[in-house]
N, C-alpha and C positions, 0 to 999 in steps of 0.2 A: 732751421729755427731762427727767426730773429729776434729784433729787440721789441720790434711793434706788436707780432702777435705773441712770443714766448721769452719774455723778459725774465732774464736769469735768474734774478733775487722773486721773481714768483714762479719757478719751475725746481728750487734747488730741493724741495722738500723730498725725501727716501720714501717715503710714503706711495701705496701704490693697492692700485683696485683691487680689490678683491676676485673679481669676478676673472677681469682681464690684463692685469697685470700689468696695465699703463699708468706709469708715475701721475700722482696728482699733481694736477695745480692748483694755485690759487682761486684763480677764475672759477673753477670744480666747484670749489665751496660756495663762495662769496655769491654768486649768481643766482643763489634760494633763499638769499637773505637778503633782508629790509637794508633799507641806504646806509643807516649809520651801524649796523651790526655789522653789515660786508665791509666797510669799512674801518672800523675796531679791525678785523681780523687782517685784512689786508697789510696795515702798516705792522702790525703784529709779525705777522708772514715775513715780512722783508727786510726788520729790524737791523738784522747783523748783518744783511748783505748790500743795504743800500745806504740809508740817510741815520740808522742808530737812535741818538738820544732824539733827536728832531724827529722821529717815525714815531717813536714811544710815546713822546709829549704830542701827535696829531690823533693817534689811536686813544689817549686819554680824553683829547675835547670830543674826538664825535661818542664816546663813552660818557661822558657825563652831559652830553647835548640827550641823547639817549634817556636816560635817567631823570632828568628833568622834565622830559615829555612826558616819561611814564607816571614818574612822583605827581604830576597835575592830577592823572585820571585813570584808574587800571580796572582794569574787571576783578579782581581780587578784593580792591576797596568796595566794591558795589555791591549794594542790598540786592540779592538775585528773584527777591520777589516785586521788583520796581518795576514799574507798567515804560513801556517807551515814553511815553511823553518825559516819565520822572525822570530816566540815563540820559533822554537829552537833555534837559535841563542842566543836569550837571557838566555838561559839555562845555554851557557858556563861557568857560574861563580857562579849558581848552586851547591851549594857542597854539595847535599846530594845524596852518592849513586854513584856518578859520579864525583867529583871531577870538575875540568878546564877543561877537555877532552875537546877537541873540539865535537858539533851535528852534524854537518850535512856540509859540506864544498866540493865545489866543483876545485880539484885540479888538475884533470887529469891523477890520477896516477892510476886508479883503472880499468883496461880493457875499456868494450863495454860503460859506460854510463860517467867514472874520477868522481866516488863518495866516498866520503871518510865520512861512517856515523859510528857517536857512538849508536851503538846499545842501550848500557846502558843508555843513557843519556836522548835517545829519547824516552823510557820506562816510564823514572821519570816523563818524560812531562806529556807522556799521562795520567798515573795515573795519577797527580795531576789535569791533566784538567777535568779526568770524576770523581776527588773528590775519588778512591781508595788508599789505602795503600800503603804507601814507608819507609819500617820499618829499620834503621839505623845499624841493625847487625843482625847475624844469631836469629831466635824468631820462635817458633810457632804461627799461630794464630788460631783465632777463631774454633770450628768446620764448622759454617757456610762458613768460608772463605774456610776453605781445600776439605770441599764439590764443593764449587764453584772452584777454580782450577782443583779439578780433571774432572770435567762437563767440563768445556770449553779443558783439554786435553783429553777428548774420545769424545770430538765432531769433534777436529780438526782428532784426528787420522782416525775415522771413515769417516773421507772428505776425509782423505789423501787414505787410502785403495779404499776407490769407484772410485777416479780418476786413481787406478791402472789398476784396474781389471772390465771385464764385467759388470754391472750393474744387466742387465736385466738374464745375465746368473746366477748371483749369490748372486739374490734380496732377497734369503730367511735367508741366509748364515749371512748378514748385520743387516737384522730385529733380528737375536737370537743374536748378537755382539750387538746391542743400546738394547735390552730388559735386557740383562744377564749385563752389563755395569751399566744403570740407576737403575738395584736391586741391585750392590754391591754399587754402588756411593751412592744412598738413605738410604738401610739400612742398610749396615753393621758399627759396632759403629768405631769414627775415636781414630786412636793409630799411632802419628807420630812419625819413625823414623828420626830423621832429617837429619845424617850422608849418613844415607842409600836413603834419599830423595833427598840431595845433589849430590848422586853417582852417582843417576838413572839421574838425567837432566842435569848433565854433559854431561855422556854416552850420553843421547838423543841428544846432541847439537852437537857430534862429527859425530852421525849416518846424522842427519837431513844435515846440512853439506857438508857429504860425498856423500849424494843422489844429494846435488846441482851440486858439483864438476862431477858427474857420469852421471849425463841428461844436463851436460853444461848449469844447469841456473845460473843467475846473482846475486847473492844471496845478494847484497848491494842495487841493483835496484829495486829490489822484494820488499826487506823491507822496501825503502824507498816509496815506491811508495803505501804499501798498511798501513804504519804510514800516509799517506796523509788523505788518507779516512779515518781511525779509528780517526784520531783528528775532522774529520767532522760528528763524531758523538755527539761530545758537543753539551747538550742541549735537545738532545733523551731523550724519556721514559725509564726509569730500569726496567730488567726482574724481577721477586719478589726473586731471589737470588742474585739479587745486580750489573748481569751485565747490561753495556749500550746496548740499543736495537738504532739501525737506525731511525735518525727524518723523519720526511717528505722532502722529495726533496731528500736522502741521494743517492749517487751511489757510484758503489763499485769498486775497484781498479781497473785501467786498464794494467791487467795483461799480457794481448795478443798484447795489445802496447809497454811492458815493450819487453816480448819479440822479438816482431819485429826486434825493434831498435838495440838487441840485434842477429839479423841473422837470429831468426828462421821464415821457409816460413811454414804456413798450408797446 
């Protein structure tokens, strides 16, 4: 046991699994929780065996950094019969993550549909409506969460390849891409670059983009329109890796009226 990975003031705890009877640690907790919650707990955790009043008074600022985020904008304050457009709205003054940007505004200045939406802002929403993370600066998280990111990006990419290409021609070609995919996402052990992870989903946002501008989709209409439906998943079942699954009644973006509207004939 050392200092680097089993640091004494977070391993002193008596505390121990139920299941399996391995003392808890800190880390245990702290790694299912949001940045400034793991946080509170942590300096809490190690009070009396490391830094004392200085631990107390840093678990108190990320505690009322907390609290301030929340006091802006909670789902508790919210009219639950308010349409998306109305929750984002109330985002604009929102500062975490997104600043005053305006959400969601309709001005006329944006081609086939004059939508002027903040990408980032309408992110924050959704996260905090399905209860996920919205971490205040560059952070690693969890291994479970980076597990779960890269799941949700080889399921999209995996969509996005099948709506390219034959299906039926090249059904086999797909099953070894999700079988060779869910063994490296499962078991390979996680080691984030964060610089280098930054790089890649820039890059991806430039390519992703460049494909709307190259098939003439609406790429403000698209988003906005399939944020409609993901915020109507409040209230769904979670997958057992933490994402939101579809309630009952849910339906899903109407993508080929987005289109439409937008020129294109089937």
């Amino acid at each position: 046991m050392s200092n680097v990975d089993h640091p004494k003031h977070y391993t002193s705890s008596e505390a121990k699994c139920s299941k399996c009877g391995h003392p808890i640690e800190c880390i245990d907790v702290t790694r299912h929780m949001s940045f400034n919650i793991g946080n509170v707990v942590k300096y809490v955790w190690r009070e009396g065996l490391k830094n004392g009043l200085e631990d107390l008074k840093k678990a108190a600022w990320y505690l009322a950094d907390e609290i301030k985020k929340r006091d802006a904008w909670t789902p508790e304050s919210r009219d639950k019969s308010q349409t998306y457009e109305e929750r984002a709205s109330e985002m604009r003054t929102w500062k975490v993550a997104c600043g005053e940007r305006p959400v969601f505004e309709d001005n006329g200045e944006d081609g086939a549909g004059g939508v002027a939406f903040d990408r980032r802002a309408s992110l924050v929403c959704f996260h905090d409506e399905m209860d996920q993370p919205v971490l205040p600066g560059p952070h690693v998280p969890s291994d479970d969460r980076v597990r779960l990111r890269a799941r949700l990006s080889a399921e999209e990419f995996v969509e996005t390849l099948r709506a390219m290409f034959d299906p039926y021609m090249s059904g086999s070609y797909f099953r070894c891409i999700e079988e060779y995919l869910q063994k490296l996402i499962d078991l390979s052990p996680v080691r984030v670059d964060l610089p280098a992870l930054a790089d890649g989903l820039a890059d991806q946002k430039v390519i992703l983009e460049g494909t709307d501008l190259e098939f003439g989709l609406p790429s403000n209409e698209l988003f906005a329109e399939v944020m409609r439906a993901n915020m109507a998943k409040a209230g769904g079942p979670k997958r057992e890796d933490g994402k939101v699954q579809k309630p009952e009644g849910w339906t899903p973006p109407d993508i080929e009226g987005v289109l439409k509207k937008a020129g294109w004939k089937p």
